[in-house]
C-alpha positions in Angstrom: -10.9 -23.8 6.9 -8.3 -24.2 4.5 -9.6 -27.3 3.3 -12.7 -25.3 1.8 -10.5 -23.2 -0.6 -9.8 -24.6 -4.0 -6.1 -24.8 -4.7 -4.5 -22.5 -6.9 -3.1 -25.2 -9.2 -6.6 -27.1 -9.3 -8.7 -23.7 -10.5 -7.4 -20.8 -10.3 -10.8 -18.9 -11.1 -12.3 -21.2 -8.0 -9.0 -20.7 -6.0 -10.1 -16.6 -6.2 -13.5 -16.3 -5.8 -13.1 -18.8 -2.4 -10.9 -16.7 -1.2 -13.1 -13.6 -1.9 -16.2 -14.9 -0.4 -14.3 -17.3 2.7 -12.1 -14.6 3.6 -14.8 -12.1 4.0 -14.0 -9.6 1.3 -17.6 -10.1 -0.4 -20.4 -11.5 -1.7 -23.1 -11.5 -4.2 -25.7 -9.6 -4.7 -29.5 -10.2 -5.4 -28.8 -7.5 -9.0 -26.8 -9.4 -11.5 -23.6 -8.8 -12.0 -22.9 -6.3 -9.4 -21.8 -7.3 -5.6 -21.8 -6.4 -2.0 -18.7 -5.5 0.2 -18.2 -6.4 3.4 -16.7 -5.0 6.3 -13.7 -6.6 5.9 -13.2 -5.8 2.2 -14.6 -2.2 2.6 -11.9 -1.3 4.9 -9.3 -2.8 2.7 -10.7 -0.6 0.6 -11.1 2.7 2.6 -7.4 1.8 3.7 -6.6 1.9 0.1 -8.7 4.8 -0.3 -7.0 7.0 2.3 -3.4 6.5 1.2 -4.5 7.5 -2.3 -6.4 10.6 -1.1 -3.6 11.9 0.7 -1.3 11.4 -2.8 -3.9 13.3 -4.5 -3.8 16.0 -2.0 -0.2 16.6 -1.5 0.4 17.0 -5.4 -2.5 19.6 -4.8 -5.7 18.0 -5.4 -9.0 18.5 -4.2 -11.9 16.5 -4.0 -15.1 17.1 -5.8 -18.8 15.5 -6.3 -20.5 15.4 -10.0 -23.7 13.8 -10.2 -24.4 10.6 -10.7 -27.2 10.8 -13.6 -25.9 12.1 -17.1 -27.6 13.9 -20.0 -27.8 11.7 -23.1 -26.8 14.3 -25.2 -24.1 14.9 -23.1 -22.1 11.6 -24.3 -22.8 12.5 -28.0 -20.6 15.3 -27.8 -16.8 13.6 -27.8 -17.6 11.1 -31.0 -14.7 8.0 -29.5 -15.5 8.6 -26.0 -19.7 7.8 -26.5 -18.5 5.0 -29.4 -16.3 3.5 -26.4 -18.9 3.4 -23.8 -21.8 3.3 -25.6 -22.3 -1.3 -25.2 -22.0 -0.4 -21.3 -24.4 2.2 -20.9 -27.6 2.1 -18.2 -30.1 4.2 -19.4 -32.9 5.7 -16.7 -36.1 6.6 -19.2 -39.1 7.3 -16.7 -39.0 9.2 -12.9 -42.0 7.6 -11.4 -43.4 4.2 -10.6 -47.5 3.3 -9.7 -49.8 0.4 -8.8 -50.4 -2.1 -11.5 -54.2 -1.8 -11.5 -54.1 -5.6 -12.5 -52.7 -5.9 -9.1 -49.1 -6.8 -10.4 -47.4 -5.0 -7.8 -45.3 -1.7 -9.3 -45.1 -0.7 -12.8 -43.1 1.8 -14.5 -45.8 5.0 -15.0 -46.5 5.7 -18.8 -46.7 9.4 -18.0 -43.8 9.9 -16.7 -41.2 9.5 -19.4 -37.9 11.5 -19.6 -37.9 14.5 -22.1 -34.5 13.4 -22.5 -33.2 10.3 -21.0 -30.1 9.7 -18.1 -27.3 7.9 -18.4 -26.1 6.1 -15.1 -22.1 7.3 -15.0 -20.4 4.7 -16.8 -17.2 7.8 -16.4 -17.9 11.1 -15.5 -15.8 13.1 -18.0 -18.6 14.7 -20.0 -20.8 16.4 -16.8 -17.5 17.5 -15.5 -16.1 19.1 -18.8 -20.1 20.9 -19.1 -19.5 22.0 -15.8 -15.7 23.3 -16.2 -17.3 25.4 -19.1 -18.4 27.7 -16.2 -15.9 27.4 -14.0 -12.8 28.1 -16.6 -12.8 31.8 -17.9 -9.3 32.9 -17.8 -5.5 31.7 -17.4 -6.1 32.1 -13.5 -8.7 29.6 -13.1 -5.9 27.1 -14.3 -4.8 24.6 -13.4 -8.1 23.1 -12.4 -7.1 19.9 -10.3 -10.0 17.6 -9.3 -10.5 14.3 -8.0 -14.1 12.9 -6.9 -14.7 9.5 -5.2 -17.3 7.6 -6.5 -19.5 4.6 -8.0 -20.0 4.1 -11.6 -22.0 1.7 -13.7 -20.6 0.0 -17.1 -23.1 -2.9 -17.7 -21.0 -6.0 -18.0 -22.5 -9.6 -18.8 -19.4 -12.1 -17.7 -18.8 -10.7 -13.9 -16.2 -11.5 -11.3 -15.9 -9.8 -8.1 -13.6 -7.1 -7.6 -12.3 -7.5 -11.1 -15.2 -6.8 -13.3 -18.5 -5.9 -11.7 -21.7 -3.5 -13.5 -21.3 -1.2 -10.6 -17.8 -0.9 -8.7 -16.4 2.1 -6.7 -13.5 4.1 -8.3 -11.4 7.3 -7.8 -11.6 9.7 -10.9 -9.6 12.7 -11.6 -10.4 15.3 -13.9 -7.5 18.1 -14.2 -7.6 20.9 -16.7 -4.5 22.9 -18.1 -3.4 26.3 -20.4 -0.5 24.3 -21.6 -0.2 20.8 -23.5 3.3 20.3 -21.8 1.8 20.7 -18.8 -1.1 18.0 -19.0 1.2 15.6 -20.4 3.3 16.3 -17.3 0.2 15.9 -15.2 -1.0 12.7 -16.6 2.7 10.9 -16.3 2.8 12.1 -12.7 -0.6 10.5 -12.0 0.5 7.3 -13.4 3.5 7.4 -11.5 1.4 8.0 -7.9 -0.4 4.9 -9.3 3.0 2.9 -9.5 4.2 4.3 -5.9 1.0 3.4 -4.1 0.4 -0.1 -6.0 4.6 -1.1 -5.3 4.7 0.6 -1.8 1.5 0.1 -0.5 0.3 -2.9 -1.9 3.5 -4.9 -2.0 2.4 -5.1 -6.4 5.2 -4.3 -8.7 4.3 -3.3 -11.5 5.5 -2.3 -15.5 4.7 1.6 -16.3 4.0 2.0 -19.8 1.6 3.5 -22.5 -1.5 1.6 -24.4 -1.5 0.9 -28.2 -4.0 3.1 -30.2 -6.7 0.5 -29.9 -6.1 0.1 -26.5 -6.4 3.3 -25.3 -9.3 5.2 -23.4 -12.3 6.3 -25.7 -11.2 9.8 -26.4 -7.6 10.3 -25.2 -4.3 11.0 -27.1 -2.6 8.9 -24.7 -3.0 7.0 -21.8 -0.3 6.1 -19.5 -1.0 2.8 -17.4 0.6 0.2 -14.6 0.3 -3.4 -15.6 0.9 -5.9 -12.7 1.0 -9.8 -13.1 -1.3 -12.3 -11.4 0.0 -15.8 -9.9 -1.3 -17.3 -13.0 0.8 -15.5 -15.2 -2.3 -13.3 -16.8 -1.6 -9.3 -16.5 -3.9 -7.2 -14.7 -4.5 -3.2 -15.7 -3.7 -1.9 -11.8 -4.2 2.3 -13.1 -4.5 4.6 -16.2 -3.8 7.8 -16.6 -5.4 9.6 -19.9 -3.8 12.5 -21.5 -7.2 14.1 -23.4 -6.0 16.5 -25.5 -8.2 19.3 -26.4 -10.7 16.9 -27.3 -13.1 17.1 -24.4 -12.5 21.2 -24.3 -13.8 21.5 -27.6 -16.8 18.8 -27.5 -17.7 21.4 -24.5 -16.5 24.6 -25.7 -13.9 25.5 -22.7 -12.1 28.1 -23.4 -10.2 30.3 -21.2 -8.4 33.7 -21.9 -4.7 33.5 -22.3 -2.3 36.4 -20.6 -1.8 37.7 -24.7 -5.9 38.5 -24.2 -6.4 35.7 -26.7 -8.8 33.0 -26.4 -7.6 29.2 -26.2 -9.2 25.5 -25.5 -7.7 24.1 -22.1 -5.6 21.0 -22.3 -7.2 17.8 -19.8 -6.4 14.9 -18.2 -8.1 12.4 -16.7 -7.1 8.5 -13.9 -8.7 7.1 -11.8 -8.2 3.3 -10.1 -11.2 1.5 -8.9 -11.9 -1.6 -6.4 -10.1 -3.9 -8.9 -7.3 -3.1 -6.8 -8.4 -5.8 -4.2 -8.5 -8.2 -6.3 -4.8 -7.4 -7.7 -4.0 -7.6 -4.2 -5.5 -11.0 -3.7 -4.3 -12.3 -7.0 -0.6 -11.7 -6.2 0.0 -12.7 -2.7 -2.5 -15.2 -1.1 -1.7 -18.7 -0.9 -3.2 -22.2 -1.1 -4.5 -21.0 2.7 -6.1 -18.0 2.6 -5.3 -14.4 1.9 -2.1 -12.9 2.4 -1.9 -8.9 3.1 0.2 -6.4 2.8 0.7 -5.0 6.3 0.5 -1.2 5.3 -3.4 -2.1 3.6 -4.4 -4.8 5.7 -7.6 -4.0 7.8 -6.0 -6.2 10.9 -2.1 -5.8 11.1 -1.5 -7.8 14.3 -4.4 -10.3 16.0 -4.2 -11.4 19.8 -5.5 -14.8 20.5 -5.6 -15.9 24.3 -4.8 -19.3 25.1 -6.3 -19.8 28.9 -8.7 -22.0 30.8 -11.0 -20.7 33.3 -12.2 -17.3 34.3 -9.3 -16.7 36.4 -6.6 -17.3 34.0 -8.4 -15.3 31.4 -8.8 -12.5 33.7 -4.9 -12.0 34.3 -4.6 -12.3 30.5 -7.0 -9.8 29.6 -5.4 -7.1 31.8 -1.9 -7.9 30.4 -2.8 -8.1 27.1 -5.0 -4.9 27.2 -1.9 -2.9 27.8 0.0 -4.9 25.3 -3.1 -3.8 22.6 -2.3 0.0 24.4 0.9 -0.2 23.2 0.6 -1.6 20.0 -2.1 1.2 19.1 0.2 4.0 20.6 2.8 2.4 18.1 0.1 3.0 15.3 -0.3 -0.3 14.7 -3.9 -1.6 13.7 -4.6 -4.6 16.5 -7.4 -7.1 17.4 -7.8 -8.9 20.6 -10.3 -11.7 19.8 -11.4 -13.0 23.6 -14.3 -14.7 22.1 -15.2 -17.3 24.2 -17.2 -18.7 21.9 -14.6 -20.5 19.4 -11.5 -22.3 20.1 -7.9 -21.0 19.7 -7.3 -23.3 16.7 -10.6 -22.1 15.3 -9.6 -18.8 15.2 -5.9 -19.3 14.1 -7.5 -21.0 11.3 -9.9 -17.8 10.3 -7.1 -15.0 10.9 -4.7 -16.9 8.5 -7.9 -17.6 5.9 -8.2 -13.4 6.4 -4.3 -12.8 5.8 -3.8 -11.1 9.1 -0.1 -10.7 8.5 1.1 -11.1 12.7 -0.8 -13.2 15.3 0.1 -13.4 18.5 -0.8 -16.3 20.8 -0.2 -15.7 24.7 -1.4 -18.0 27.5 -0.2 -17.8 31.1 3.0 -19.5 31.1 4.4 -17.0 28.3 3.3 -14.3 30.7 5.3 -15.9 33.6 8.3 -16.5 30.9 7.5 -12.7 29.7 7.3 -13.8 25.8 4.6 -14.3 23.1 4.1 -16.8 20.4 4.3 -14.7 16.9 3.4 -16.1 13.8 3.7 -14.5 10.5 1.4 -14.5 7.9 3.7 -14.8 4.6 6.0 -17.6 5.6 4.0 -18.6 8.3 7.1 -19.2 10.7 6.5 -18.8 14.6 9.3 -17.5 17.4 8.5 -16.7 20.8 9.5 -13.1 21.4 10.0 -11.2 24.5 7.2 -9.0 25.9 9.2 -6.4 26.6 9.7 -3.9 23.7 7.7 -6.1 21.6 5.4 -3.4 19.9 9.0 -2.1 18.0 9.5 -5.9 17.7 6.2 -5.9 15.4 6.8 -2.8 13.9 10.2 -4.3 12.2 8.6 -7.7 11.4 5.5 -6.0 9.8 8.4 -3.6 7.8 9.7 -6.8 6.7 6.4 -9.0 6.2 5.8 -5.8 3.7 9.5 -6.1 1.8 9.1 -10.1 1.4 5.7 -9.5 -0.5 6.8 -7.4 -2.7 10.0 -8.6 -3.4 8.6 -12.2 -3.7 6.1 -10.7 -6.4 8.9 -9.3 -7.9 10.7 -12.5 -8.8 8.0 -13.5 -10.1 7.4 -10.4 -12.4 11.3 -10.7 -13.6 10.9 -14.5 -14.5 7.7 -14.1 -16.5 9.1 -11.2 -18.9 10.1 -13.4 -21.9 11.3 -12.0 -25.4 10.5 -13.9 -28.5 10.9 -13.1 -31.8 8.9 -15.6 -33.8 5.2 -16.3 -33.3 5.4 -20.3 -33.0 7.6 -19.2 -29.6 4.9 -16.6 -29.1 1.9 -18.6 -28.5 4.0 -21.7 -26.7 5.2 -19.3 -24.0 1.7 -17.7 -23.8 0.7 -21.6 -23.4 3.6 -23.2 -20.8 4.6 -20.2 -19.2 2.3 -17.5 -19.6 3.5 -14.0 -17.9 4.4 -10.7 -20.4 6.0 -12.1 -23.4 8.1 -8.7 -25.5 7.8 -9.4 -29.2 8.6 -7.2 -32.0 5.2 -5.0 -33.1 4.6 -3.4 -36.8 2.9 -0.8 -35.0 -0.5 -1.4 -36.8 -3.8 -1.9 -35.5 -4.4 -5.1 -38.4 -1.7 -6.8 -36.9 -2.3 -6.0 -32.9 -6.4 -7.4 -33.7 -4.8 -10.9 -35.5 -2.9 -11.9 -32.6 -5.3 -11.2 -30.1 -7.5 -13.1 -32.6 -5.5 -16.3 -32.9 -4.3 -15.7 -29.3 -6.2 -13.6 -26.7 -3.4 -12.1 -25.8 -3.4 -8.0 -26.3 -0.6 -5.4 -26.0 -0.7 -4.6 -22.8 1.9 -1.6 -22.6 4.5 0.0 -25.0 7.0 0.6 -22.0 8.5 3.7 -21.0 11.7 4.6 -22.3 11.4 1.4 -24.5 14.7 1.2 -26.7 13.9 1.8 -30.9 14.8 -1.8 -31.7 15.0 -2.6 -35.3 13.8 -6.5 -36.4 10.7 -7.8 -38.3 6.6 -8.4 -36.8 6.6 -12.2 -35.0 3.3 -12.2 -37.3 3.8 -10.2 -40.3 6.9 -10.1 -41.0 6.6 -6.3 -41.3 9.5 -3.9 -40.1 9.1 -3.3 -36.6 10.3 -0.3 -34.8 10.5 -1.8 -30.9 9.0 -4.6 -28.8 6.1 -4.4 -27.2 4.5 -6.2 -24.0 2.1 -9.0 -24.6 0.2 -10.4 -22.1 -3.6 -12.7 -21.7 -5.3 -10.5 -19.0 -8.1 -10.0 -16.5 
């Protein structure tokens, strides 16, 4: 199966979407530009998905449900946020469908036009803030802390699954707050979840930082993000985190009453992560073979694969290896038993390392009568024949460690593709050869930020945190320049 997928140093694009589609995750769709997930891929997903909720929920969350179909008027409220979504906007202008009379099939009814047209959710912040204008009265509604899982649509012409589809799925939380402090506080601690999930979770390290002004989310002060890196040395956006202001408060009048009786606009924030998560995952770890998954995401930790011939033999090994799956399960550990007798062993090695099933185990009736199994593992693909006995804690180790290798091996290759230049010649050769986040001095202005991603396509992709004030002069301009800033070309 291997032999289907693209290599990585051939075309990368290719290398990815092979992978996406051969190793089950997904597949097209018969809309444009928007995709279908499969099993597979929507339990790496609800995998995902649970971890996160649980995050959310013990830094005291709750989950909510806005509708999906926006006033129109709604968006003109906050002047950036409609300018910044405006291009991706689906618009729904009639409720009712009839017979062409010319026997065409279906038509869109005349009659039944919109007073005021919808807006498919392209983000839900304006029919949440309407709706917080009723919910916020006083200094003891607050903090208001919500999160809803959901679908959104921002209509996108160049697609690629997982990473940019018109219709993906997407966490988004919308928090409200009596204090600016506090909001700020909320929308760093967001971000930061977003860093512990992505580097424990997802084996993805990842650089926490803050957009540039142009790069920021239509309508916030600030937004806080995680940038990861890709195998081909382009950055991906893994999570934001949007510090709103009062902006949204007073585009929606929400005002609350303060304990000194007076009235005051709340302080918001809003983050959210979306599907694009899977393909970060698949970006940074899978090989020239298949995917490669982090144990604590991946749908299948530990595959069982019977080697036997004849009824007889398999009936011994299905009673032994049913306890074995027992006890892997009691151990919490998320096991397959594939006795399909209708492909081969080797097929279906072949398809659980094309899937990234980090363990597989291979047993056959002379291991049972030497009380060991073959293991193989995933990320370095070495095999060692382990004793049956105690094995499940055996697996729980070599899964711990499957996870640490990832990440540590993505790691590496984040620390050797952070490069500081000072001059732009340097600049755009690095960008070329080498690729990765390149830190070069920034005069801070928009003019300059828009030049380079001009004569480059590479954009700021975070100011980091804590960045040290570094005196020296604009790779471009020449201009004064107050610290460095990441560049990277991105997804």
């Amino acid at each position: 199966m291997s032999k289907e997928i693209t290599a990585r140093a051939v075309d990368y694009s290719q290398w990815y979407n092979d992978l996406v589609l051969k190793g089950g995750l997904a597949d097209y769709s018969a809309v444009k530009g928007c995709m279908v997930i499969k099993p597979y891929g929507f339990a790496l997903w609800e995998n995902m998905r649970d971890v996160l909720d649980k995050m959310f929920k013990d830094t005291g969350h709750q989950n909510a449900y806005f509708p999906l179909l926006i006033p129109k008027s709604f968006l003109s409220k906050e002047a950036a946020h409609v300018e910044g979504f405006a291009k991706e906007c689906a618009v729904v202008t009639h409720y009712r469908l009839k017979n062409d009379p010319n026997g065409g099939g279906v038509v869109v009814d005349p009659e039944a036009k919109l007073e005021e047209e919808l807006i498919i959710r392209p983000t839900s912040e304006t029919i949440i803030w309407n709706t917080y204008k009723d919910w916020i009265q006083s200094y003891r509604d607050l903090p208001l802390l919500i999160n809803q899982w959901a679908n959104v649509v921002r209509w996108e012409m160049r697609t690629r699954l997982f990473l940019r589809t018109a219709e993906f799925l997407w966490q988004e939380g919308h928090t409200a707050h009596a204090t600016e402090a506090e909001a700020v506080e909320e929308a760093q601690k967001m971000m930061e979840v977003y860093a512990t999930f992505a580097e424990n979770y997802l084996a993805l390290p990842v650089i926490r930082g803050t957009k540039s002004e142009s790069e920021r989310f239509a309508g916030a002060v600030d937004t806080y993000c995680i940038e990861a890196l890709m195998q081909d040395g382009k950055a991906l956006q893994a999570g934001t985190s949007h510090f709103l202001g009062q902006n949204f408060a007073k585009a929606f009048d929400v005002q609350f009453t303060g304990k000194d009786n007076k009235l005051e606009y709340v302080w918001a924030t809003s983050w959210g992560v979306s599907t694009r998560l899977v393909g970060a995952l698949v970006m940074a770890h899978s090989d020239d073979e298949g995917l490669v998954m982090p144990p604590r995401v991946a749908p299948i930790q530990v595959v069982i694969v019977p080697i036997y011939k004849g009824d007889d033999q398999k009936k011994v090994l299905d009673e032994r290896i049913g306890a074995l799956v027992q006890e892997l399960k009691q151990a919490g550990i998320r096991v397959k038993y594939d006795d399909n007798d209708n492909s081969r062993p080797g097929w279906k090695f072949a398809e659980y390392e094309l899937k990234g099933v980090p363990v597989r185990l291979a047993i056959g009736p002379r291991d049972l009568e030497n009380g060991v199994a073959e293991v193989a593992r995933r990320d370095t693909r070495e095999k060692a024949n382990l004793p049956l006995e105690g094995l499940a804690a055996r697996i729980q180790d070599l899964l711990e460690e499957i996870q640490h290798n990832l990440y540590q091996k993505a790691l590496h290759f984040q620390e050797t593709h952070v490069t500081q230049v000072d001059d732009f010649e340097t600049f755009q050769k690095v960008l070329d050869e080498k690729g990765g986040f390149v830190s070069a001095p920034w005069d801070g202005t928009a003019e300059t930020e828009e030049k380079i991603k001009e004569l480059t396509k590479a954009t700021i992709r975070c100011i980091p945190l804590n960045n040290p004030k570094e005196g020296g002069k604009d790779m471009l301009t020449g201009k004064p320049s107050a610290e460095r800033v990441l560049f990277a070309r991105a997804y």
